[in-house]
Every structure is written in C-alpha cells, then in structure tokens.
mmCIF file of the N, C-alpha and C atoms, coordinates in Angstrom:
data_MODEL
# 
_entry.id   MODEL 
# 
loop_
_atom_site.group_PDB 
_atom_site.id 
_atom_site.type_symbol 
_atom_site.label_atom_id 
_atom_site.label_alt_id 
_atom_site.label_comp_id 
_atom_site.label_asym_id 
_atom_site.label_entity_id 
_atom_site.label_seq_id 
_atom_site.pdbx_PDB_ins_code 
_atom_site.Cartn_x 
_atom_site.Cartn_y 
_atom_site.Cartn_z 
_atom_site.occupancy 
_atom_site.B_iso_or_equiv 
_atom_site.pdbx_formal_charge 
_atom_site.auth_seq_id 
_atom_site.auth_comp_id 
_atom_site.auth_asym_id 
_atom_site.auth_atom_id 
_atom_site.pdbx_PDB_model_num 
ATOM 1   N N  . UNK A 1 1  ? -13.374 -42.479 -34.438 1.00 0.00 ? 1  UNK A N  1 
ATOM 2   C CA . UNK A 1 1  ? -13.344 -41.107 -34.022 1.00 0.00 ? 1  UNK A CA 1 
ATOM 3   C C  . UNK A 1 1  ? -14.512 -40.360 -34.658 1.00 0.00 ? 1  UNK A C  1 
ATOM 4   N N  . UNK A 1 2  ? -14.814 -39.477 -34.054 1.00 0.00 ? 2  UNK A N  1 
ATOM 5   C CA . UNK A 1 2  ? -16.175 -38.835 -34.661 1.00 0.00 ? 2  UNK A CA 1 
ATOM 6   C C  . UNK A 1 2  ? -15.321 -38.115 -35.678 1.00 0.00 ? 2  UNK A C  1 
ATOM 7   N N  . UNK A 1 3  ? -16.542 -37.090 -36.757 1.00 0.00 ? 3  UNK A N  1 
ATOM 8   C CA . UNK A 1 3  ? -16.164 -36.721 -37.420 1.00 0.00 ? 3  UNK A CA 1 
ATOM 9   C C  . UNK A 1 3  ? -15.093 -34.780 -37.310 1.00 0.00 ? 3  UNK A C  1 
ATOM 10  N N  . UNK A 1 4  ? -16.163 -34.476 -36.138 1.00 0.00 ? 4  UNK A N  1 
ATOM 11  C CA . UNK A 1 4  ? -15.942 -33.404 -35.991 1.00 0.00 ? 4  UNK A CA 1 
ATOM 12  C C  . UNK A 1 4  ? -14.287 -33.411 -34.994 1.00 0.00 ? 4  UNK A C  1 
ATOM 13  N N  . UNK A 1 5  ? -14.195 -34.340 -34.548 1.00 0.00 ? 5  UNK A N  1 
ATOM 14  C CA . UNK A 1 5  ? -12.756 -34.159 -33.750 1.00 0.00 ? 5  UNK A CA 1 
ATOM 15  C C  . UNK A 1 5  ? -11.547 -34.561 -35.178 1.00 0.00 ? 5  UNK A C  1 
ATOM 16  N N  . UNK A 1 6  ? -11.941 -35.132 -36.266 1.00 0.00 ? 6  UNK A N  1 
ATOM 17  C CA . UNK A 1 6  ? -10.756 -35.515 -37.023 1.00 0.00 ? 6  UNK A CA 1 
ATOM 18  C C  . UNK A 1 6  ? -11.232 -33.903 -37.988 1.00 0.00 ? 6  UNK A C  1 
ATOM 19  N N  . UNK A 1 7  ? -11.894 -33.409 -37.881 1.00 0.00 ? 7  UNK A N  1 
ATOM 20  C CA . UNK A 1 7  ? -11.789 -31.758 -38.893 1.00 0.00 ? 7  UNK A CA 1 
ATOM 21  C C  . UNK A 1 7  ? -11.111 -31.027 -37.880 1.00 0.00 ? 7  UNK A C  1 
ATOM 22  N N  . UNK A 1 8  ? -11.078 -31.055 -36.488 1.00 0.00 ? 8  UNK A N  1 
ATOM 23  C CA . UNK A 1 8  ? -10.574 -30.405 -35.456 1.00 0.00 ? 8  UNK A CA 1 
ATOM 24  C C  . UNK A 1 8  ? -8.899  -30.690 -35.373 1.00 0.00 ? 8  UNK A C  1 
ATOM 25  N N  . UNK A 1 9  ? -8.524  -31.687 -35.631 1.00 0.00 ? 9  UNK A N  1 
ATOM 26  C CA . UNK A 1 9  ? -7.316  -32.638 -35.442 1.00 0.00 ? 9  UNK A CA 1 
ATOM 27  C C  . UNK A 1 9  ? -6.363  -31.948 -36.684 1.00 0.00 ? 9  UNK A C  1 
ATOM 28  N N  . UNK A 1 10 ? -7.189  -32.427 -37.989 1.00 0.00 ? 10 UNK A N  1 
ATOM 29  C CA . UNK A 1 10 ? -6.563  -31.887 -39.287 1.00 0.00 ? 10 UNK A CA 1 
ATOM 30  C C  . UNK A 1 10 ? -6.495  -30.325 -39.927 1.00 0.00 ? 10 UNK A C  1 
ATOM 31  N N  . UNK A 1 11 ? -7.673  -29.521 -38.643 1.00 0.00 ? 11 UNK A N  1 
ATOM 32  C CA . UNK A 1 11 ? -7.143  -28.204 -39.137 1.00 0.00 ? 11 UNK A CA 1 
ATOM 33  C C  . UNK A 1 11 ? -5.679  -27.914 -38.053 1.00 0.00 ? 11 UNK A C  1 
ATOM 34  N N  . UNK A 1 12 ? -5.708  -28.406 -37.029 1.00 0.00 ? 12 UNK A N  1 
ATOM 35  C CA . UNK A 1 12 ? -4.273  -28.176 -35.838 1.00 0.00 ? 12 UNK A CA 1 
ATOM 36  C C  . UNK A 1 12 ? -2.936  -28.396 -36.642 1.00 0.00 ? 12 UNK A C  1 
ATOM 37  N N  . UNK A 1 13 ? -3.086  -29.725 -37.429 1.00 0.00 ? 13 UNK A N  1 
ATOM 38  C CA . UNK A 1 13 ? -1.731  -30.091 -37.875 1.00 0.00 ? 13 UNK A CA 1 
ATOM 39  C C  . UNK A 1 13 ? -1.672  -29.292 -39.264 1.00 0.00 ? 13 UNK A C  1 
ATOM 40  N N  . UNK A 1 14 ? -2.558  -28.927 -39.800 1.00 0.00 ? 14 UNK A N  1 
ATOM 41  C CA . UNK A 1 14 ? -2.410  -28.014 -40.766 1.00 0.00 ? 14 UNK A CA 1 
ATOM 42  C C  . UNK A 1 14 ? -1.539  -27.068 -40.717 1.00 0.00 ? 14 UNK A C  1 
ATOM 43  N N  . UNK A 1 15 ? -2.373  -25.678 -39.655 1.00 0.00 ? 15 UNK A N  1 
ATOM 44  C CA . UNK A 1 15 ? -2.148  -24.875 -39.177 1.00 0.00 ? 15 UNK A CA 1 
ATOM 45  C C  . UNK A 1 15 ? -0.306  -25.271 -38.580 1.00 0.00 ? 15 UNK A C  1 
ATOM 46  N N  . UNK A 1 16 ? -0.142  -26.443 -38.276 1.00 0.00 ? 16 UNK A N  1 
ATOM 47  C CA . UNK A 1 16 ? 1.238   -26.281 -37.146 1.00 0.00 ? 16 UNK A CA 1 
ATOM 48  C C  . UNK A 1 16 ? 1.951   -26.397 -38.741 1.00 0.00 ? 16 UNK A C  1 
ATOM 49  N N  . UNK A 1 17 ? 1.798   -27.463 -39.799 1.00 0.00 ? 17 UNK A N  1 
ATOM 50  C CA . UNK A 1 17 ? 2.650   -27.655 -40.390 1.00 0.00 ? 17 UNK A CA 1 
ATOM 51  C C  . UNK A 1 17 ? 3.031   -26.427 -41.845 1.00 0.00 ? 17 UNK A C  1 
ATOM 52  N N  . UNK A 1 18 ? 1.900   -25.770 -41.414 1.00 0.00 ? 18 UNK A N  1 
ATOM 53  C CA . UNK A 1 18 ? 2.199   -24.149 -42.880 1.00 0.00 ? 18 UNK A CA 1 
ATOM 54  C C  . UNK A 1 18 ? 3.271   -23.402 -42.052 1.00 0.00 ? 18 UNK A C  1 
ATOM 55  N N  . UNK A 1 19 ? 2.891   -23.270 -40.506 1.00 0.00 ? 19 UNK A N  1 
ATOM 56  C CA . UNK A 1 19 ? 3.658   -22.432 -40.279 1.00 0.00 ? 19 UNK A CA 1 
ATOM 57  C C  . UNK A 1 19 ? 5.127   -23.089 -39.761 1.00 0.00 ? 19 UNK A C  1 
ATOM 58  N N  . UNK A 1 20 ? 5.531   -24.234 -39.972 1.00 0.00 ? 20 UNK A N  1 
ATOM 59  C CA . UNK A 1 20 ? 6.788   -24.740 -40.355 1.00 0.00 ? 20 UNK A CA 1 
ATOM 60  C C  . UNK A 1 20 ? 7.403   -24.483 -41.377 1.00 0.00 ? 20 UNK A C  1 
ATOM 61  N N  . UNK A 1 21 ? 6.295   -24.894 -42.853 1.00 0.00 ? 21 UNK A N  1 
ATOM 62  C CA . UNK A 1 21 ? 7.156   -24.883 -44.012 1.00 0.00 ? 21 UNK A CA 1 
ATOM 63  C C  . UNK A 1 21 ? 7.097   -23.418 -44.014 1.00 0.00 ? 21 UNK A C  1 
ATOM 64  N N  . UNK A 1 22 ? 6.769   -22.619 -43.602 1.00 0.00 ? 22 UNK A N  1 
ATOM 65  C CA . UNK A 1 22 ? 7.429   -21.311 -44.141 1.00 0.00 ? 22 UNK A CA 1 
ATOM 66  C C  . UNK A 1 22 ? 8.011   -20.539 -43.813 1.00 0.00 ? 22 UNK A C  1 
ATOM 67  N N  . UNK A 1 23 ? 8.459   -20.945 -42.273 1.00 0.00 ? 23 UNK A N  1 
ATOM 68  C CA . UNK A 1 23 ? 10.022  -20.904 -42.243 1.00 0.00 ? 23 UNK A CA 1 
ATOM 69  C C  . UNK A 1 23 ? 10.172  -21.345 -42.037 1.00 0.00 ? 23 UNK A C  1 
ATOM 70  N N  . UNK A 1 24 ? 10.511  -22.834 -42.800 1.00 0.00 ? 24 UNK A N  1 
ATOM 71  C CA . UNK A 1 24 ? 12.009  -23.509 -43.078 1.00 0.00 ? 24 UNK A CA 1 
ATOM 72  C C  . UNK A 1 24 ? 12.121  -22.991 -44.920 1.00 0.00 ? 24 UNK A C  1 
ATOM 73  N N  . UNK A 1 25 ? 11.083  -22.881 -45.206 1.00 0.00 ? 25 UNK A N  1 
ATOM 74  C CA . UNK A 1 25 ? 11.247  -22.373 -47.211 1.00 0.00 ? 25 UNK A CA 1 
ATOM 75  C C  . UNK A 1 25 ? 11.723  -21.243 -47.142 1.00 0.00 ? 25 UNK A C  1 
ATOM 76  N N  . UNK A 1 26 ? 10.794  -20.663 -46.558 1.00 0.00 ? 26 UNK A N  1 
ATOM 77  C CA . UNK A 1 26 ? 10.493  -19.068 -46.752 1.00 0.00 ? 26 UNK A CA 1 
ATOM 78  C C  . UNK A 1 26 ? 10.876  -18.359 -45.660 1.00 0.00 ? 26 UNK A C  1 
ATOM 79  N N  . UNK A 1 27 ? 11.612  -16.926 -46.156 1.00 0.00 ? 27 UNK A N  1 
ATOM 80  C CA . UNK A 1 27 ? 12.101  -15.925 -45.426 1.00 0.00 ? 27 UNK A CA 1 
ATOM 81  C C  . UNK A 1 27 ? 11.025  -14.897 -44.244 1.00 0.00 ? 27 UNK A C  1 
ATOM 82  N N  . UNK A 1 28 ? 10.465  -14.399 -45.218 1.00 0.00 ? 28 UNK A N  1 
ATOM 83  C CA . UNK A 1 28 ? 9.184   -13.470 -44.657 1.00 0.00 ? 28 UNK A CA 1 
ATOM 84  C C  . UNK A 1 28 ? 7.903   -14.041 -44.984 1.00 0.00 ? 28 UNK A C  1 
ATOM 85  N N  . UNK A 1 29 ? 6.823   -14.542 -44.895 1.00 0.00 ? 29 UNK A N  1 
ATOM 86  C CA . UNK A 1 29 ? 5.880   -14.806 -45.529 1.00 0.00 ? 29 UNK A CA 1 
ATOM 87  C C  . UNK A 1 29 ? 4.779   -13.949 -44.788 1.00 0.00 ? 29 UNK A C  1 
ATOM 88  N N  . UNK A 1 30 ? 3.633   -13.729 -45.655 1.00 0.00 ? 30 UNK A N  1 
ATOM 89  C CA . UNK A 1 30 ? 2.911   -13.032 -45.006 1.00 0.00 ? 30 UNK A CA 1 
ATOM 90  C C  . UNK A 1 30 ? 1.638   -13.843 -44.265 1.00 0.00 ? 30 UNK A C  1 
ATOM 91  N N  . UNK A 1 31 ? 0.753   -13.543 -43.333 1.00 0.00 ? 31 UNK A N  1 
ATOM 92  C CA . UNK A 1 31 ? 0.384   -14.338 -42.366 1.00 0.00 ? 31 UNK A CA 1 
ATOM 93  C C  . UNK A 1 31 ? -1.068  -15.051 -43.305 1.00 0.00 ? 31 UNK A C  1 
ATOM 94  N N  . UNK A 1 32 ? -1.268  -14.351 -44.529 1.00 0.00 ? 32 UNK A N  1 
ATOM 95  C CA . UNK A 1 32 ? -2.036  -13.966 -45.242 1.00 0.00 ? 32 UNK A CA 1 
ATOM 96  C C  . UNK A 1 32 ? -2.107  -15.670 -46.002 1.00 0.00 ? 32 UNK A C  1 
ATOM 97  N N  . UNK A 1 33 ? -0.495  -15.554 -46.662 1.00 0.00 ? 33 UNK A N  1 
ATOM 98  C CA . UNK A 1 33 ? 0.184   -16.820 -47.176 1.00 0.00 ? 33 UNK A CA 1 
ATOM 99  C C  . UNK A 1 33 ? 0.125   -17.937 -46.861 1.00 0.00 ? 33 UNK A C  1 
ATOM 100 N N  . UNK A 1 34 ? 0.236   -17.695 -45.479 1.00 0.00 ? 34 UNK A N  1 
ATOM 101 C CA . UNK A 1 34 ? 0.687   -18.851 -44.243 1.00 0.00 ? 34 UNK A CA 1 
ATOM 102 C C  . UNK A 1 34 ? -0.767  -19.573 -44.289 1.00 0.00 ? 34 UNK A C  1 
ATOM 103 N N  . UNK A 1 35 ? -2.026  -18.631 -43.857 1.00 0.00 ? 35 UNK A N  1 
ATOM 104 C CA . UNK A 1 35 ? -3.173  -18.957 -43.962 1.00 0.00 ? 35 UNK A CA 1 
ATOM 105 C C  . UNK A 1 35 ? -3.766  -19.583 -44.989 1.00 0.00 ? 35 UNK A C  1 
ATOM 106 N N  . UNK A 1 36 ? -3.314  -19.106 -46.315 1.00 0.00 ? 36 UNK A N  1 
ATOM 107 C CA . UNK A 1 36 ? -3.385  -19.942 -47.691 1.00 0.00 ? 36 UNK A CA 1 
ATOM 108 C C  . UNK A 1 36 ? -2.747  -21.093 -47.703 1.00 0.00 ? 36 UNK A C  1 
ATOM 109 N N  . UNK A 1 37 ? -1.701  -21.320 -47.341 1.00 0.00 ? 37 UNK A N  1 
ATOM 110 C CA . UNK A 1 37 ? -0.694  -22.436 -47.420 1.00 0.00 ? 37 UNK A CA 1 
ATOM 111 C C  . UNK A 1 37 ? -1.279  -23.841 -46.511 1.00 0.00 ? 37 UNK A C  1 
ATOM 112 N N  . UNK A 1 38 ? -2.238  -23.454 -45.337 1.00 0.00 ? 38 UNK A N  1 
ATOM 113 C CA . UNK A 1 38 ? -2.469  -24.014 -44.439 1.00 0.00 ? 38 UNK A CA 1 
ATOM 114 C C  . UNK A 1 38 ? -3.945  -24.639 -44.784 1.00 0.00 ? 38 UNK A C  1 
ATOM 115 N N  . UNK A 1 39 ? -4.672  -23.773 -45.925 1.00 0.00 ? 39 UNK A N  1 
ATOM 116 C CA . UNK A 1 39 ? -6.099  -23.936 -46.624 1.00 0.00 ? 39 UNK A CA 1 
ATOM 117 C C  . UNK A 1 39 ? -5.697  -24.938 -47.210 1.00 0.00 ? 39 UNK A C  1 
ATOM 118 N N  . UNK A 1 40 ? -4.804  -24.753 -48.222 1.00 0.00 ? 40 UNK A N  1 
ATOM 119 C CA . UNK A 1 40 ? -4.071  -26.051 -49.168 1.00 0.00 ? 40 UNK A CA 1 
ATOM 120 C C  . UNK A 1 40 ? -3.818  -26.974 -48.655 1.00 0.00 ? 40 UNK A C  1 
ATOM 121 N N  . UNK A 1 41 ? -3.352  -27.272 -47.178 1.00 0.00 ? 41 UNK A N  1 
ATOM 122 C CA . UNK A 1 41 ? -3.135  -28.602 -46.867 1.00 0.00 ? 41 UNK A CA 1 
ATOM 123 C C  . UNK A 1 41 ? -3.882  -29.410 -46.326 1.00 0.00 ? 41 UNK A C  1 
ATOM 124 N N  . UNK A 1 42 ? -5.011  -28.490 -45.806 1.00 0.00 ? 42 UNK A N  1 
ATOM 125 C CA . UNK A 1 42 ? -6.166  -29.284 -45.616 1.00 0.00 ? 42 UNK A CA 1 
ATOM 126 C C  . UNK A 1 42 ? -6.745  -29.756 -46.340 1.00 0.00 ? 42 UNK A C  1 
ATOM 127 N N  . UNK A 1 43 ? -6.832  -28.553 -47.658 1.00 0.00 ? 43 UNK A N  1 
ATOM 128 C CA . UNK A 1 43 ? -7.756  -29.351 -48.961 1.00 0.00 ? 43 UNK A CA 1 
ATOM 129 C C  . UNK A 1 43 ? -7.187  -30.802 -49.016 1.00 0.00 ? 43 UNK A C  1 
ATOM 130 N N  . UNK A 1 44 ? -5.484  -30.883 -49.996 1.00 0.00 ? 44 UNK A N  1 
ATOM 131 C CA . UNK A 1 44 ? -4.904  -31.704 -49.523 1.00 0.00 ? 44 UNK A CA 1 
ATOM 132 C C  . UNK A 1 44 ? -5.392  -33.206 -48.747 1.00 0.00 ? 44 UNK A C  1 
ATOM 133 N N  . UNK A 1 45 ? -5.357  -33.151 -47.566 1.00 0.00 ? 45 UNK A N  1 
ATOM 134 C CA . UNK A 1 45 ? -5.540  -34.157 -46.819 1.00 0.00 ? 45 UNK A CA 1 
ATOM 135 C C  . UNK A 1 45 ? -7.149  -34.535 -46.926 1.00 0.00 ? 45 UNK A C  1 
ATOM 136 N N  . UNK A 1 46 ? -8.178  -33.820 -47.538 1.00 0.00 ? 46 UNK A N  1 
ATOM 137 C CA . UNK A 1 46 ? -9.447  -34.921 -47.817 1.00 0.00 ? 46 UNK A CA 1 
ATOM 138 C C  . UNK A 1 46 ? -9.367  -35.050 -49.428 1.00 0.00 ? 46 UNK A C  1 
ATOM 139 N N  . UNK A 1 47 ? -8.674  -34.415 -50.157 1.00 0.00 ? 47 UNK A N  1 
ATOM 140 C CA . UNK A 1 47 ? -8.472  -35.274 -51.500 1.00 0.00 ? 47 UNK A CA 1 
ATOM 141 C C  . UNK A 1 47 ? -7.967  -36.288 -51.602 1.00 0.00 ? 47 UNK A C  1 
ATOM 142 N N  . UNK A 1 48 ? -6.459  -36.466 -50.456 1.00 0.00 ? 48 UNK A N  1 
ATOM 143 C CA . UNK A 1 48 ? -5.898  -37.926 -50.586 1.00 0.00 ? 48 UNK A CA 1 
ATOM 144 C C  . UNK A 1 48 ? -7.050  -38.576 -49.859 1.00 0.00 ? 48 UNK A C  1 
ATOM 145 N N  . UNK A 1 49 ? -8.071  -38.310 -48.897 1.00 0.00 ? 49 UNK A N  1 
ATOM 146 C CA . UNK A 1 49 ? -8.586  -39.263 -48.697 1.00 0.00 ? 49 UNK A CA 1 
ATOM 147 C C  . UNK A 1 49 ? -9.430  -39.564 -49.220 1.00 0.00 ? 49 UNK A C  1 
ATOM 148 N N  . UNK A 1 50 ? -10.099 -39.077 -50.063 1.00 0.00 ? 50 UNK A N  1 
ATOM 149 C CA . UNK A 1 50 ? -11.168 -39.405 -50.937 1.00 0.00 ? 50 UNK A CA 1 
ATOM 150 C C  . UNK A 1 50 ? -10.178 -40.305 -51.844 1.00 0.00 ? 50 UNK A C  1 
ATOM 151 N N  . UNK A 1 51 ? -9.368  -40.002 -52.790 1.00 0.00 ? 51 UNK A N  1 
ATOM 152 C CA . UNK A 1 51 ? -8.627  -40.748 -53.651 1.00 0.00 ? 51 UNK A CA 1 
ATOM 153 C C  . UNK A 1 51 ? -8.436  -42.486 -53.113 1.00 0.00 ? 51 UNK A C  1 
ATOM 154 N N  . UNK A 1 52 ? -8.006  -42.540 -51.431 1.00 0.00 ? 52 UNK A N  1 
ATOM 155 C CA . UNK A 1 52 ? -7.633  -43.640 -50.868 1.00 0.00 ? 52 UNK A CA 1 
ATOM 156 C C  . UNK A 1 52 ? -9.047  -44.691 -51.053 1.00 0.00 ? 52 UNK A C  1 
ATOM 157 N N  . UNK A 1 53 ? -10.557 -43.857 -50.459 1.00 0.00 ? 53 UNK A N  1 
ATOM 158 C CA . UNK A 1 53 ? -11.310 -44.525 -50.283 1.00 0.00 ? 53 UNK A CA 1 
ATOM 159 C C  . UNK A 1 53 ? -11.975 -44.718 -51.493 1.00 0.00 ? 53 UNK A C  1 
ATOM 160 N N  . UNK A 1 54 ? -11.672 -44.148 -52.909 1.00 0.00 ? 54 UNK A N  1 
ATOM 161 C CA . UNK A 1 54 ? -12.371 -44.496 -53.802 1.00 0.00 ? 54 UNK A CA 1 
ATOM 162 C C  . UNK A 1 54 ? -11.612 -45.953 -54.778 1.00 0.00 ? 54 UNK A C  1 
ATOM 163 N N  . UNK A 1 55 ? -10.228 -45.717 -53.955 1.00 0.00 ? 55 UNK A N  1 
ATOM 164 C CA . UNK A 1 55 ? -9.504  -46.882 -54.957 1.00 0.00 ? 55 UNK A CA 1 
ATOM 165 C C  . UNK A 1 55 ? -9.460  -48.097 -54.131 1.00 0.00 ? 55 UNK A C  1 
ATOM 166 N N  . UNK A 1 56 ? -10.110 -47.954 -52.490 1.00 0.00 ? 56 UNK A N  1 
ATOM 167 C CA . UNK A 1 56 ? -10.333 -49.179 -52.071 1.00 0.00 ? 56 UNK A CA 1 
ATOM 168 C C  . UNK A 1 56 ? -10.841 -50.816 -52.716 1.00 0.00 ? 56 UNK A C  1 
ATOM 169 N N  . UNK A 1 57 ? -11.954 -49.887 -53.270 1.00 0.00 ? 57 UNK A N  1 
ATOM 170 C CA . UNK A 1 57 ? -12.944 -50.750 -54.543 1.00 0.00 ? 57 UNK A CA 1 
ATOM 171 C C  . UNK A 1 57 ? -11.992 -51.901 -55.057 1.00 0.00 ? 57 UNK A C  1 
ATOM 172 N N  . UNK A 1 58 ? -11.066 -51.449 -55.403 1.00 0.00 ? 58 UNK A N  1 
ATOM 173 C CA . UNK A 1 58 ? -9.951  -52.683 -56.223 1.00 0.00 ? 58 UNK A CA 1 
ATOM 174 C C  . UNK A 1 58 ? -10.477 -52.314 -57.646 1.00 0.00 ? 58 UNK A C  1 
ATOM 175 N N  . UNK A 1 59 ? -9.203  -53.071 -58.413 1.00 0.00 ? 59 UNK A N  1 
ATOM 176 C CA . UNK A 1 59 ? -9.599  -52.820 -59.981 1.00 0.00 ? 59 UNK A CA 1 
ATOM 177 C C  . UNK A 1 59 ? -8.822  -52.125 -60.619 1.00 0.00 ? 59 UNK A C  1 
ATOM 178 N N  . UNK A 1 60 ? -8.660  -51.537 -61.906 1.00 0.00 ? 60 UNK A N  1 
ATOM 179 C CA . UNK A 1 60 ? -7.914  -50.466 -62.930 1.00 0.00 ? 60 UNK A CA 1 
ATOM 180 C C  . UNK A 1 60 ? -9.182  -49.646 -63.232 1.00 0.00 ? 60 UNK A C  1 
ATOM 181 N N  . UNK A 1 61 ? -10.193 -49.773 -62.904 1.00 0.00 ? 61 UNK A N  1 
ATOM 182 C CA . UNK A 1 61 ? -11.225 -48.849 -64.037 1.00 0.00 ? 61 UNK A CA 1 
ATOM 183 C C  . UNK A 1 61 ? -11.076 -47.549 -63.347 1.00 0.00 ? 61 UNK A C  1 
# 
C-alpha cells in the first residue's frame, strides 16, 4: 500500500475510534478532547509501529 493511503486509512480509524471511546467512557466530552484523544491514537499507532519494526532485528540489546 502506498504510504499516503495508510496515513489516510489510520487518521479514519482514529477519528472513528475517539469518537467511540468517548461515548462509551465519557458523558460530555468536548469536540476539542475528542480531537486530542484521536491525535493520541494516531501518535499511538506509528510508535507501536516503529517499536514492531525496530525489534524485528531479533536479539535482547
């Protein structure tokens, strides 16, 4: 997949999944929140992937 359709892909499910968790967590949240919440999970999803592709390597070091 190119690169630009999986930043396209992972901001959608972002976006769908902040504004799940906050209401199913959260009562009122502000759209403000939601938008923060949704920043975080993107960050999120290229830290685990960096983490995945750096421990590919094999090893403990």
């Amino acid at each position: 997949m190119k690169k630009t359709r999986i930043i396209v892909i992972r901001l959608i499910l972002s976006g769908i999944f902040a504004v799940i968790i906050s209401r199913l967590f959260f009562n009122h949240m502000s759209v403000i929140k939601v938008i923060g919440l949704g920043v975080a999970l993107f960050g999120f999803a290229y830290l685990f992937e960096f983490v995945r592709n750096r421990d590919k390597g094999g090893g403990a070091s």
